[in-house]
Steps between C-alpha positions, in 0.01 A plus 500: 500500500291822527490784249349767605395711139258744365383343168493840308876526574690410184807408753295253678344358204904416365540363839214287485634410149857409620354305745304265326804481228666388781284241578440625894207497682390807650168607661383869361371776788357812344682755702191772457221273577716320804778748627751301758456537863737720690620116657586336181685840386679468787571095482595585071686766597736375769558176265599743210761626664424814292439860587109606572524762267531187185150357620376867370366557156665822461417569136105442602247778478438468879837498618565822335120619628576498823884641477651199648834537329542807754290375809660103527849599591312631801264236580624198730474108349124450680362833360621368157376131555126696607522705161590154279246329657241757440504544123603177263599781233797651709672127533759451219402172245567292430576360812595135520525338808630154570698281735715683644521838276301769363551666174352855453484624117564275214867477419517170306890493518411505907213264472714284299778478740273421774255234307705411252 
């Protein structure tokens, strides 16, 4: 699995924690120092089945910079994949990806269903 975290975030860091409680293997990606490319947004995304709008970090200082709770609803899916894929800080983390799912945000009652 891949977890893609920013070690700062106290979220992540419980993530990381339930993890290794856990017992699972997972390799860590520091989301500011190696953002995702608009292609694997794309790849997570469609295998989330989720809505773009949970791959945001909505409660980040950048998403609320640039007054993207107002300007998404108007953007199409590429011009949101371009604007992940440009800054690490606007992609919501933890994200876990594995075979066959992604999990965006730490929800252990979620994480627990799907890794038991």
């Amino acid at each position: 699995m891949l977890m893609l975290w920013y070690p700062k975030c106290s979220t992540c860091q419980k993530a990381k924690k339930w993890l290794e409680e856990k017992g699972l293997e997972v390799r860590l990606r520091d989301v500011k120092l190696e953002n995702p490319s608009a292609e694997e947004l794309r790849r997570w995304h469609a295998a989330s089945g989720l809505p773009l709008k949970r791959f945001f970090n909505t409660s980040g200082l950048q998403y609320k910079a640039l007054g993207l709770k107002d300007r998404l609803p108007g953007m199409d899916a590429e011009e949101q994949l371009a604007l992940l894929a440009s800054d690490g800080m606007l992609v919501k983390r933890p994200l876990l990806v594995g075979e066959g799912f992604v999990l965006t945000g730490f929800r252990p009652k979620e994480w627990e269903e799907r890794l038991g």
